[in-house]
Backbone as XML, in Angstrom:
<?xml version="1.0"?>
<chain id="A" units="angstrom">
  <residue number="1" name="UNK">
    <atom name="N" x="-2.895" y="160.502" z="99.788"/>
    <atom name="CA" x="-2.592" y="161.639" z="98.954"/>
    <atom name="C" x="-1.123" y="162.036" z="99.111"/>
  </residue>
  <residue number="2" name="UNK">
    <atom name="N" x="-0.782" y="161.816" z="100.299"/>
    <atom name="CA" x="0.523" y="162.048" z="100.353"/>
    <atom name="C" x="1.971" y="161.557" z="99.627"/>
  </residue>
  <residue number="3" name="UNK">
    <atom name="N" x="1.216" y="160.273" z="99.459"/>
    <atom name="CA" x="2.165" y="159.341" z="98.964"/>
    <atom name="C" x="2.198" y="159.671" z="97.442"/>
  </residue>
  <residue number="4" name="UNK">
    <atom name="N" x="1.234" y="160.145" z="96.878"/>
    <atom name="CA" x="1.310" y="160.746" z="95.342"/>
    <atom name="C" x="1.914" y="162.127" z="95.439"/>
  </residue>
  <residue number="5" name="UNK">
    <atom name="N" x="1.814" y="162.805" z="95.977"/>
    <atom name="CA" x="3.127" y="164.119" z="95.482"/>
    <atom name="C" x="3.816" y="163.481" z="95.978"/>
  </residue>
  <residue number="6" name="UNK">
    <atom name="N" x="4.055" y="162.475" z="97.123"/>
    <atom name="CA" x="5.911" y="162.114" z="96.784"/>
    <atom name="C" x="6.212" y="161.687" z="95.974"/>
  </residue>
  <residue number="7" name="UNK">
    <atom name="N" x="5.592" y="160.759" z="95.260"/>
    <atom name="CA" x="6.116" y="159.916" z="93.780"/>
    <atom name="C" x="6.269" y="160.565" z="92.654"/>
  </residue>
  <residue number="8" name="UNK">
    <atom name="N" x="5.211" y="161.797" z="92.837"/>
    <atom name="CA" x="5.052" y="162.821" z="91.741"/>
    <atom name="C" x="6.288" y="164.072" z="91.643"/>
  </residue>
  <residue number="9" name="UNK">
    <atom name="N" x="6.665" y="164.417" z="93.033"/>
    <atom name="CA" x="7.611" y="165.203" z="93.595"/>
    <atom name="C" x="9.072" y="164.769" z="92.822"/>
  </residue>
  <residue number="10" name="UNK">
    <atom name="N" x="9.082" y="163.418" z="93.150"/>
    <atom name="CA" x="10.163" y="162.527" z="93.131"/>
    <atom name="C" x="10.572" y="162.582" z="91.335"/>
  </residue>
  <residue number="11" name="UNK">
    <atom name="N" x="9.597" y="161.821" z="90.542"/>
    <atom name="CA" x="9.004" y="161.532" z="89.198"/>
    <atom name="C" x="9.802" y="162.767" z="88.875"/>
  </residue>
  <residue number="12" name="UNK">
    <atom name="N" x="9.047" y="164.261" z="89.147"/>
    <atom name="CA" x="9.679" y="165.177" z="88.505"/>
    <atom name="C" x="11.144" y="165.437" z="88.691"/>
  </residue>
  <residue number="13" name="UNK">
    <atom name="N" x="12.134" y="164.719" z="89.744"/>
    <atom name="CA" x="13.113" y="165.009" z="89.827"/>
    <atom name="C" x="13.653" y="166.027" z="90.638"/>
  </residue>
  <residue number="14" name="UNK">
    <atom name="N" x="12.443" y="166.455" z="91.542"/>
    <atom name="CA" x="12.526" y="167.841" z="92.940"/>
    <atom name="C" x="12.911" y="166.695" z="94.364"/>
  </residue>
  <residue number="15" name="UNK">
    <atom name="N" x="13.466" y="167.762" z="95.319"/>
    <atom name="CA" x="13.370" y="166.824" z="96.342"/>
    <atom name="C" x="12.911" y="167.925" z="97.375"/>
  </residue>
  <residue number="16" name="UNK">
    <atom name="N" x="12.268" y="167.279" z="98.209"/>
    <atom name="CA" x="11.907" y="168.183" z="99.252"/>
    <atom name="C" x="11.787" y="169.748" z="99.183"/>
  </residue>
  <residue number="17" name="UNK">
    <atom name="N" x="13.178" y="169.744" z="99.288"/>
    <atom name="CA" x="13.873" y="171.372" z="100.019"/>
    <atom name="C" x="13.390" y="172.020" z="98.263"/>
  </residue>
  <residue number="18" name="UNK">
    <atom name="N" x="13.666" y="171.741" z="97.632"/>
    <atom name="CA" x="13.456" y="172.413" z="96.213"/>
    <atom name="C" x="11.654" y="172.465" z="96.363"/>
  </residue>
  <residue number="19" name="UNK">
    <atom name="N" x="10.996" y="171.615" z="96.397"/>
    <atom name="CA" x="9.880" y="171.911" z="96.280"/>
    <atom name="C" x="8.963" y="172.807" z="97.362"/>
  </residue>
  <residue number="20" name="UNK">
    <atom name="N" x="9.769" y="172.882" z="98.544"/>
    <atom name="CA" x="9.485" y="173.443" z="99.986"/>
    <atom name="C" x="10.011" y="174.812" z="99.638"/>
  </residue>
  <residue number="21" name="UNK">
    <atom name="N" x="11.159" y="175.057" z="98.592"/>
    <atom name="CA" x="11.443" y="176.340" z="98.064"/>
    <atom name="C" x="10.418" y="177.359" z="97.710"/>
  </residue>
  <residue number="22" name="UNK">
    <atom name="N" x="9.917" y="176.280" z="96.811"/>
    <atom name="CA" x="9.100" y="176.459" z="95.526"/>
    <atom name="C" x="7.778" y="177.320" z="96.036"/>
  </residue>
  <residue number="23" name="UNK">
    <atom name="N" x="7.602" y="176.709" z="97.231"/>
    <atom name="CA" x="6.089" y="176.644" z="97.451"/>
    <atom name="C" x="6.832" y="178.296" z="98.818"/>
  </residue>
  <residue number="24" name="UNK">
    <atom name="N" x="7.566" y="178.075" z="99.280"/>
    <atom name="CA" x="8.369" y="179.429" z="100.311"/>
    <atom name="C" x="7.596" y="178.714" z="101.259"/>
  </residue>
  <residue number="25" name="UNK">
    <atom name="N" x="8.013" y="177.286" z="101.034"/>
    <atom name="CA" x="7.333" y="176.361" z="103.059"/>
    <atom name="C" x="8.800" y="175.884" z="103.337"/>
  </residue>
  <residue number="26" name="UNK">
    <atom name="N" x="8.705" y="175.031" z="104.430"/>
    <atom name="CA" x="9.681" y="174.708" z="104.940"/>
    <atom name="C" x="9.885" y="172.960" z="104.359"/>
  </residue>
  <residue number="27" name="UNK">
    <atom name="N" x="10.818" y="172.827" z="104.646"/>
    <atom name="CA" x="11.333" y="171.243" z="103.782"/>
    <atom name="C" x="10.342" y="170.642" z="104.852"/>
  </residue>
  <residue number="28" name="UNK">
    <atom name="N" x="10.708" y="170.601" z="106.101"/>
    <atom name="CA" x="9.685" y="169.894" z="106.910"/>
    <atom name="C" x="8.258" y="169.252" z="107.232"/>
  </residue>
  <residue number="29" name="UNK">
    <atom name="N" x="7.760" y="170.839" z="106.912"/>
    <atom name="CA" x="6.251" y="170.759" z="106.481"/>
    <atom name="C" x="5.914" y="170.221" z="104.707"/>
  </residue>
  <residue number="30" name="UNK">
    <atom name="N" x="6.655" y="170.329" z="103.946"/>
    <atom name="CA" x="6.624" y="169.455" z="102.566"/>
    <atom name="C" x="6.710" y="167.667" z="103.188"/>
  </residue>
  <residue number="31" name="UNK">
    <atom name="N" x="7.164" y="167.843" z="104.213"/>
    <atom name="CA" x="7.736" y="166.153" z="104.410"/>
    <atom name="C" x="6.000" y="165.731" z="105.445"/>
  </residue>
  <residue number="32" name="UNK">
    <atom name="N" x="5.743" y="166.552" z="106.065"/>
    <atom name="CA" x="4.409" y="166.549" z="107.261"/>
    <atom name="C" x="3.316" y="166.312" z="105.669"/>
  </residue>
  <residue number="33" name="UNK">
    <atom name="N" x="3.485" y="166.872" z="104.653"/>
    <atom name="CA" x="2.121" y="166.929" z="103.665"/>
    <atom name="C" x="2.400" y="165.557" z="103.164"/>
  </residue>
  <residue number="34" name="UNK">
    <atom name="N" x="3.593" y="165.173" z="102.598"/>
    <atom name="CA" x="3.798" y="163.580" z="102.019"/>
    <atom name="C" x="3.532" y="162.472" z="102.930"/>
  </residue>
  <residue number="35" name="UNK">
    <atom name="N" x="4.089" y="162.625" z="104.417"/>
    <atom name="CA" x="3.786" y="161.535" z="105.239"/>
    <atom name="C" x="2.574" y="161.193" z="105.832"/>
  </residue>
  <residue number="36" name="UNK">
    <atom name="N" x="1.591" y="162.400" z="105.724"/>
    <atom name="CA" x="0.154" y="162.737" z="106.462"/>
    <atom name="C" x="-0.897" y="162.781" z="105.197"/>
  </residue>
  <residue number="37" name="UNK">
    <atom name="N" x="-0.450" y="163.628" z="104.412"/>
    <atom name="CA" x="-1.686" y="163.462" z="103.783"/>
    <atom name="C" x="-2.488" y="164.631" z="103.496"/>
  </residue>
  <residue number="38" name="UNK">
    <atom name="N" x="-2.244" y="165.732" z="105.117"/>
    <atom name="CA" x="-3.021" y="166.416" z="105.531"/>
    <atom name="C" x="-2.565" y="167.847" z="104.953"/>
  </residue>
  <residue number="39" name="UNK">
    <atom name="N" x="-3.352" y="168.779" z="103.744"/>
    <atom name="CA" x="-3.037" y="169.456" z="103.217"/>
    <atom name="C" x="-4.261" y="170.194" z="102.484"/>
  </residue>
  <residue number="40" name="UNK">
    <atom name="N" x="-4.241" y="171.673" z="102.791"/>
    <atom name="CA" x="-5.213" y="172.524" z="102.348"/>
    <atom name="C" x="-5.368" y="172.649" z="100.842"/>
  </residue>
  <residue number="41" name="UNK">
    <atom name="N" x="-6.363" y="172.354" z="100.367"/>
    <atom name="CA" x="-7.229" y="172.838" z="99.337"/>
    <atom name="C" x="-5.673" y="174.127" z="98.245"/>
  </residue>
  <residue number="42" name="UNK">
    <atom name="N" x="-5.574" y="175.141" z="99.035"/>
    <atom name="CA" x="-5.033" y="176.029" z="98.436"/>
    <atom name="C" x="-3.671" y="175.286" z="98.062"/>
  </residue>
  <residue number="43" name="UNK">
    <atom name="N" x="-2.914" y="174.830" z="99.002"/>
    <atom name="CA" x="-1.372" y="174.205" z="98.528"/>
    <atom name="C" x="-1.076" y="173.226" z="97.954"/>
  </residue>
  <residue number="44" name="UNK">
    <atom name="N" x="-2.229" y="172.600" z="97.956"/>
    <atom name="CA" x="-2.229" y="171.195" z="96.991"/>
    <atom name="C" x="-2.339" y="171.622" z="95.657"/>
  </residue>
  <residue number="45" name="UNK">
    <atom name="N" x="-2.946" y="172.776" z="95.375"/>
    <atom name="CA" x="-3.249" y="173.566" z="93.990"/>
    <atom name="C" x="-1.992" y="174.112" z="93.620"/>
  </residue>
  <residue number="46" name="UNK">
    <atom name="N" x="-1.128" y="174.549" z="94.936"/>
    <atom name="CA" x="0.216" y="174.855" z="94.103"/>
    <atom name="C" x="1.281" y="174.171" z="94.340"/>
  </residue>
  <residue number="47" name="UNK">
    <atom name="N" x="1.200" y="172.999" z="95.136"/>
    <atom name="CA" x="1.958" y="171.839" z="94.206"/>
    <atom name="C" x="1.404" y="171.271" z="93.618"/>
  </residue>
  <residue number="48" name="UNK">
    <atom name="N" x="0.676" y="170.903" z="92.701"/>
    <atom name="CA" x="0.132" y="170.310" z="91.392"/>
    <atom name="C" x="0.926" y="171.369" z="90.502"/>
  </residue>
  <residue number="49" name="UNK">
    <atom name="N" x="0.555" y="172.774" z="90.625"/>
    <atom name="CA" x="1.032" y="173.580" z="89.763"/>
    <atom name="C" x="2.180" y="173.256" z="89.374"/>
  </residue>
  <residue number="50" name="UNK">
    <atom name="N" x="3.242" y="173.455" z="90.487"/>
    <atom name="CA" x="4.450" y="173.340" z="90.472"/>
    <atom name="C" x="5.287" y="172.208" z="89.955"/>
  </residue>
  <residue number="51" name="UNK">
    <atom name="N" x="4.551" y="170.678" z="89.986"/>
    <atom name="CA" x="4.779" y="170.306" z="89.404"/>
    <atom name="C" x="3.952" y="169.771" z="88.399"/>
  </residue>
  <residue number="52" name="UNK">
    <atom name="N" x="3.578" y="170.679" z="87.412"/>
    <atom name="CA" x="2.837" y="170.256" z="85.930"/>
    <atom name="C" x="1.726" y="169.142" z="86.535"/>
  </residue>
  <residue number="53" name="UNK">
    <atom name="N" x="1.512" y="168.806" z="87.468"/>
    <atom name="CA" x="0.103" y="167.873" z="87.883"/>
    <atom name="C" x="-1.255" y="168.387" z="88.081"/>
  </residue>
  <residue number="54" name="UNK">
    <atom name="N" x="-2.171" y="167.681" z="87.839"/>
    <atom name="CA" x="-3.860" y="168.685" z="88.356"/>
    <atom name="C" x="-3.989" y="167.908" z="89.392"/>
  </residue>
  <residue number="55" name="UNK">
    <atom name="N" x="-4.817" y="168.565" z="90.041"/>
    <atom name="CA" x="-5.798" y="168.026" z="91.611"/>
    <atom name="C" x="-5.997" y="166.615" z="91.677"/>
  </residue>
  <residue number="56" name="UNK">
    <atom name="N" x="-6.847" y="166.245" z="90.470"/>
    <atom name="CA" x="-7.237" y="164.888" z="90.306"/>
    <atom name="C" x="-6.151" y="163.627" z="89.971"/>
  </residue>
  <residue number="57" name="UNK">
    <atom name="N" x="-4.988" y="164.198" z="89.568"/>
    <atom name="CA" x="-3.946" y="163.103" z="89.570"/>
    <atom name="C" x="-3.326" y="162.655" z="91.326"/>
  </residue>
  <residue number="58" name="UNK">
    <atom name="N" x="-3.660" y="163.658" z="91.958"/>
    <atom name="CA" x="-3.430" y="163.674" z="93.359"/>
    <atom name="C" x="-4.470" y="162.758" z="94.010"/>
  </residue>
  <residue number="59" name="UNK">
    <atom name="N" x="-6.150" y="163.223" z="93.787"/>
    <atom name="CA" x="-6.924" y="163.235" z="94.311"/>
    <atom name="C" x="-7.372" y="161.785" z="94.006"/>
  </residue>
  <residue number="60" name="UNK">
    <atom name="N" x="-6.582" y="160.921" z="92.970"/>
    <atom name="CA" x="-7.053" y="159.518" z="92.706"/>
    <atom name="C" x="-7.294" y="158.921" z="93.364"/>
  </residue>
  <residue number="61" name="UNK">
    <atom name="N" x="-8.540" y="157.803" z="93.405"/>
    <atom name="CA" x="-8.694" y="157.338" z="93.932"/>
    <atom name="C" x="-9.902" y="157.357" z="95.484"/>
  </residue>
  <residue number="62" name="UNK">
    <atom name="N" x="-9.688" y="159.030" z="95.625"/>
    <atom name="CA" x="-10.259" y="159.301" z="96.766"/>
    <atom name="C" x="-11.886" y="159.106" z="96.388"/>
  </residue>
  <residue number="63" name="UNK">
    <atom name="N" x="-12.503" y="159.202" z="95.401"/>
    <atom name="CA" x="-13.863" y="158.816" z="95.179"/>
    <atom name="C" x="-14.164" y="157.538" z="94.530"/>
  </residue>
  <residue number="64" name="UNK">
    <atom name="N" x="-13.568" y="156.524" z="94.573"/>
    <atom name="CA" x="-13.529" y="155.116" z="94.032"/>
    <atom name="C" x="-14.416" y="154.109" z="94.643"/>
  </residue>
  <residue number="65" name="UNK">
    <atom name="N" x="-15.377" y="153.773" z="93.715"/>
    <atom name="CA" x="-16.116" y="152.664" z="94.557"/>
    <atom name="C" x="-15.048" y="151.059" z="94.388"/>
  </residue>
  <residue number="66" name="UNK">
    <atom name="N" x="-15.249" y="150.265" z="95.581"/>
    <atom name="CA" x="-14.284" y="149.168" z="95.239"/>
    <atom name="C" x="-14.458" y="148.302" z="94.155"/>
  </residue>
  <residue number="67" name="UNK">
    <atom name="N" x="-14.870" y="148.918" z="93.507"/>
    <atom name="CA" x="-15.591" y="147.629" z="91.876"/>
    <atom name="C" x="-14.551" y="148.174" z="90.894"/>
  </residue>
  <residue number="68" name="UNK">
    <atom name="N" x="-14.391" y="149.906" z="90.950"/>
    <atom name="CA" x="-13.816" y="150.378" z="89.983"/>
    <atom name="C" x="-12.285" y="149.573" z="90.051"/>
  </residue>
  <residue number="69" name="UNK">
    <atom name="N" x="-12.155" y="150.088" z="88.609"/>
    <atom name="CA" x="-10.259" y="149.684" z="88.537"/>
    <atom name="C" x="-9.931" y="150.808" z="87.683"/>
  </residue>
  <residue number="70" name="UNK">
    <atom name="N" x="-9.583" y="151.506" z="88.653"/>
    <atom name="CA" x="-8.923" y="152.761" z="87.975"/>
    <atom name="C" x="-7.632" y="152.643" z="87.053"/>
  </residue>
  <residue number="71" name="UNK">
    <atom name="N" x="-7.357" y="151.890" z="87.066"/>
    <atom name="CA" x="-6.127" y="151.773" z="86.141"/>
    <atom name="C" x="-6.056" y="151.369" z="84.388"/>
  </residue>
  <residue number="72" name="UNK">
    <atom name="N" x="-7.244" y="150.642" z="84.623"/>
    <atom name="CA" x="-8.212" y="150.245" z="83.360"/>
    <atom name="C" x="-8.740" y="151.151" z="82.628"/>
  </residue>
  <residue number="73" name="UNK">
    <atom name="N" x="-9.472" y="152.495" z="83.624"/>
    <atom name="CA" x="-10.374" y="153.587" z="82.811"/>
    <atom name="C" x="-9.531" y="154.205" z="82.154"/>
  </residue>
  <residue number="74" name="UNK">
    <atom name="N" x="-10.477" y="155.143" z="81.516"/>
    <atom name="CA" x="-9.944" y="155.924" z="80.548"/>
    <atom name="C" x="-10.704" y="156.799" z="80.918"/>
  </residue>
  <residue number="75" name="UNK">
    <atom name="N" x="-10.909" y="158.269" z="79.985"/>
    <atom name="CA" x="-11.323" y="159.428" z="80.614"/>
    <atom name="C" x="-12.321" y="159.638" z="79.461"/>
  </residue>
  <residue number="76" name="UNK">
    <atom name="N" x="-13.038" y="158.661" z="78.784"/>
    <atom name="CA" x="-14.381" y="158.877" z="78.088"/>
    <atom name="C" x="-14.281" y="159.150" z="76.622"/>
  </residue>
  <residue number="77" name="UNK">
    <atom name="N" x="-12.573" y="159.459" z="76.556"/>
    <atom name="CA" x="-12.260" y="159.801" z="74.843"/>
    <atom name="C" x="-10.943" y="158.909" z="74.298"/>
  </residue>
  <residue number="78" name="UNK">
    <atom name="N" x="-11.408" y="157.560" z="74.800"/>
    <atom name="CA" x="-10.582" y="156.873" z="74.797"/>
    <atom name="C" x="-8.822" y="156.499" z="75.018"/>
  </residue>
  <residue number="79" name="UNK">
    <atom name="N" x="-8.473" y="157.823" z="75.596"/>
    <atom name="CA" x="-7.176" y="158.178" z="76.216"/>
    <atom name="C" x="-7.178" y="157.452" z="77.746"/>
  </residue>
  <residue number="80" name="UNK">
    <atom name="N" x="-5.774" y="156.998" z="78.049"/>
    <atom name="CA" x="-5.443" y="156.167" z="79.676"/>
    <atom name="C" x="-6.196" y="157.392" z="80.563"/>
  </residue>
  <residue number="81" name="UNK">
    <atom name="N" x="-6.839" y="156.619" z="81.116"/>
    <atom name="CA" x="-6.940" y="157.315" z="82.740"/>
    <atom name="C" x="-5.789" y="157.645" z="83.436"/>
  </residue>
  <residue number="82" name="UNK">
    <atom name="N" x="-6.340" y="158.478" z="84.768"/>
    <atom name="CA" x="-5.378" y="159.274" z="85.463"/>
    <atom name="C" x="-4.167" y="157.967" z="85.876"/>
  </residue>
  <residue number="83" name="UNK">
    <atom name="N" x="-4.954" y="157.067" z="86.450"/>
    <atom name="CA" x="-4.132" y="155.916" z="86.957"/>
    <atom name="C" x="-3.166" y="155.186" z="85.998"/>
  </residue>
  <residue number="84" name="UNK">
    <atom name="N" x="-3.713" y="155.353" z="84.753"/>
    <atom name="CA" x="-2.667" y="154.615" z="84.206"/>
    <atom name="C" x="-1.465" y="155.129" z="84.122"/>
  </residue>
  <residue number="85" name="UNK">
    <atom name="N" x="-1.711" y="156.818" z="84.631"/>
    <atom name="CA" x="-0.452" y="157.413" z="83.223"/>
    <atom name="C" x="0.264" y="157.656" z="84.880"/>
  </residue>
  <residue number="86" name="UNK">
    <atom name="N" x="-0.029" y="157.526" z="86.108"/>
    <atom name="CA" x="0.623" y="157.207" z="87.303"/>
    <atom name="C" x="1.416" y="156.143" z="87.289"/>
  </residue>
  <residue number="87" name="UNK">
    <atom name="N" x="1.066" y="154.900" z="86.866"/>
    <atom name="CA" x="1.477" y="154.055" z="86.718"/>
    <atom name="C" x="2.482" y="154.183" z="85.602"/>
  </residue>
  <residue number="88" name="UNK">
    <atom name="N" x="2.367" y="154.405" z="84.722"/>
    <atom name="CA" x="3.370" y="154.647" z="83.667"/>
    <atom name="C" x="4.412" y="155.602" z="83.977"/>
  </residue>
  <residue number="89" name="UNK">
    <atom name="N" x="3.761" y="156.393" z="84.992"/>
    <atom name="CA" x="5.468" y="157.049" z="85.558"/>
    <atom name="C" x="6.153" y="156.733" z="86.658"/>
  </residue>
  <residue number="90" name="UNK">
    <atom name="N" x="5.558" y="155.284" z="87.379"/>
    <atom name="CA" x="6.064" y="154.892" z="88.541"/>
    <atom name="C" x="7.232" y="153.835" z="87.555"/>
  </residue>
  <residue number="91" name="UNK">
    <atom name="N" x="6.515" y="153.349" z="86.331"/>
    <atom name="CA" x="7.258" y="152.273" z="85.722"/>
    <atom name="C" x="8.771" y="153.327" z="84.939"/>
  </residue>
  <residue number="92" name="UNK">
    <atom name="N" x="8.644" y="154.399" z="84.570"/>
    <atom name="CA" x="9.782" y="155.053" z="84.350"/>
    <atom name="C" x="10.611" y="155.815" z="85.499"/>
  </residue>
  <residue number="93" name="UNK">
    <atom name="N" x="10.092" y="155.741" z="86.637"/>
    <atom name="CA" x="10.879" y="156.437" z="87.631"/>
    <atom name="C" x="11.834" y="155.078" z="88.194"/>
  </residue>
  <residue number="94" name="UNK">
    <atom name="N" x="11.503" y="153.596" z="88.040"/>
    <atom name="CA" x="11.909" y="152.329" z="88.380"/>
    <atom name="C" x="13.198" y="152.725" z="87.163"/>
  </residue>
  <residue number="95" name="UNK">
    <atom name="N" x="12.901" y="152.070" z="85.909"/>
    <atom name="CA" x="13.553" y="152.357" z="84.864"/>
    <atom name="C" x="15.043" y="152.920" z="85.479"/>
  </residue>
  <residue number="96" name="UNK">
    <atom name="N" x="14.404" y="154.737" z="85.980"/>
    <atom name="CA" x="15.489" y="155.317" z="85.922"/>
    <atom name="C" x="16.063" y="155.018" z="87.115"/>
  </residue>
  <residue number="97" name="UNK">
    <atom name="N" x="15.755" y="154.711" z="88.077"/>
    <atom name="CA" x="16.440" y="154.304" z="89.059"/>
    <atom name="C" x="17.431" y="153.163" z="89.086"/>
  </residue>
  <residue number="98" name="UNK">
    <atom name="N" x="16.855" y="151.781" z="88.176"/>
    <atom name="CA" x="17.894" y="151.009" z="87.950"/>
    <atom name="C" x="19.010" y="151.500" z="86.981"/>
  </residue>
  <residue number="99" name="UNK">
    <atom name="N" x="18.827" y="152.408" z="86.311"/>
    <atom name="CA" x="20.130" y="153.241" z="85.551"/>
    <atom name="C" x="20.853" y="153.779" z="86.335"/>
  </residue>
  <residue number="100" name="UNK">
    <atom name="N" x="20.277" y="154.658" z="87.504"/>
    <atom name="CA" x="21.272" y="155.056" z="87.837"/>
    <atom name="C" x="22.090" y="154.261" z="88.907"/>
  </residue>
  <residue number="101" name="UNK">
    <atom name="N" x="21.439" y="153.170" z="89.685"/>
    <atom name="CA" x="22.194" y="152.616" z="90.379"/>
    <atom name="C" x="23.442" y="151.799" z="89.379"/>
  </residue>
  <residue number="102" name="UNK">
    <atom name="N" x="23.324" y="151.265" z="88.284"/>
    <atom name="CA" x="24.000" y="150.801" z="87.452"/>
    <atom name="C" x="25.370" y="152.015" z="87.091"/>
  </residue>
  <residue number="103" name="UNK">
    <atom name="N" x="24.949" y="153.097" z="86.567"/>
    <atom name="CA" x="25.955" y="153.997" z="86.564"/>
    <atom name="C" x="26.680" y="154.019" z="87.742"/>
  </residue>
  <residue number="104" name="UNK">
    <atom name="N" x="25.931" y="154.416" z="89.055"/>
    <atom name="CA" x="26.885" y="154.533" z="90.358"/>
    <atom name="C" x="27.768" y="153.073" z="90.438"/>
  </residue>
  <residue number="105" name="UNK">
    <atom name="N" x="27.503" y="152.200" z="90.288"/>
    <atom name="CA" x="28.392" y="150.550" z="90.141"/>
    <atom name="C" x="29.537" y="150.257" z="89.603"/>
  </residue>
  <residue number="106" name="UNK">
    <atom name="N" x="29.420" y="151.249" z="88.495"/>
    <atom name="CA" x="30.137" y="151.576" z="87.423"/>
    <atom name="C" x="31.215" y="152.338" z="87.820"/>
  </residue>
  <residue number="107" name="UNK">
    <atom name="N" x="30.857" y="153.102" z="88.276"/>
    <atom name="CA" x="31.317" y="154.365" z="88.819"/>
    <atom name="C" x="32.365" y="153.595" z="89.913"/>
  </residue>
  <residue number="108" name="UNK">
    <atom name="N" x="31.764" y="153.600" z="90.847"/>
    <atom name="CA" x="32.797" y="152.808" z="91.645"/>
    <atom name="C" x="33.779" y="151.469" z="91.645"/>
  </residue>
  <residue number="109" name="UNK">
    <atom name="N" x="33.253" y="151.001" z="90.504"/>
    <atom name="CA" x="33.727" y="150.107" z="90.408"/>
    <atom name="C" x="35.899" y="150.500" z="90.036"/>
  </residue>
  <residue number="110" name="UNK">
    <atom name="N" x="34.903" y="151.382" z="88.837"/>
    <atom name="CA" x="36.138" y="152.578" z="88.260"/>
    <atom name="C" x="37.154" y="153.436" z="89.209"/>
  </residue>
  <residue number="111" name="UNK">
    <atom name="N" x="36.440" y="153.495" z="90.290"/>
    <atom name="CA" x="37.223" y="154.403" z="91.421"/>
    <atom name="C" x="38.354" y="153.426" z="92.003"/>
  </residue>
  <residue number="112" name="UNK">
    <atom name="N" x="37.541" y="152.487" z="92.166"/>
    <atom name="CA" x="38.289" y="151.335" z="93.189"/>
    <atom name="C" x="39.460" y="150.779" z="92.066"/>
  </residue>
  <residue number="113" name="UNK">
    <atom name="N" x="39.317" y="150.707" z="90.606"/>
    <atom name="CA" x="40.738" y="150.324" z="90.148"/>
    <atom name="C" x="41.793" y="151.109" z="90.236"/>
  </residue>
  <residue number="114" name="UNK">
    <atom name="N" x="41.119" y="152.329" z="89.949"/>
    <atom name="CA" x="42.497" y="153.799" z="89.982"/>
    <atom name="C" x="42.721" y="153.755" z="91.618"/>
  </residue>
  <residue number="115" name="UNK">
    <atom name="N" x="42.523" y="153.132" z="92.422"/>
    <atom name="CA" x="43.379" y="153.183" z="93.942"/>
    <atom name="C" x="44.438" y="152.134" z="93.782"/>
  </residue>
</chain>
């Protein structure tokens, strides 16, 4: 569970200390909930809030028999399941990451002629 508000944390473009703001916790204990896992009922409700996520985009997975393929389902009205649309924002958080390392390349590349 942890590892999904970080991606989700991340996805939205918060880091830590902003979301440790958010919530009036400490950056630390935001970092103890991503690396552990281990997180009450109540604060998981308000980071989902916080960042536009529900419980169950968090909670994926945690009731899965090993047959399922969550990434496949859908939610009964023929719309992607939770997993897919995870997946679809791990594939745009990649995206943006190779942009921006490309810009920073750029960037320096540019610095290093003007010396």
């Amino acid at each position: 569970m942890g590892q999904k508000i970080k991606r989700l944390r991340a996805f939205k473009g918060m880091t830590q200390e902003e979301l440790a703001n958010a919530l009036g916790k400490t950056r630390s204990l935001v970092s103890y909930f991503e690396r552990t896992g281990n997180i009450n009922t109540y604060t998981l409700q308000e980071i989902t809030t916080i960042l536009g996520a529900n419980p169950e985009e968090i909670n994926l997975d945690d009731n899965s028999t090993p047959n399922e393929d969550p990434v496949s389902q859908a939610n009964g009205n023929g719309h992607p399941g939770v997993a897919q649309k995870l997946l679809d924002q791990q594939h745009a958080e990649i995206l943006f990451l190779k942009e921006t390392i490309n810009f920073q390349w750029q960037l320096l590349n540019e610095l290093s002629k003007s010396k």
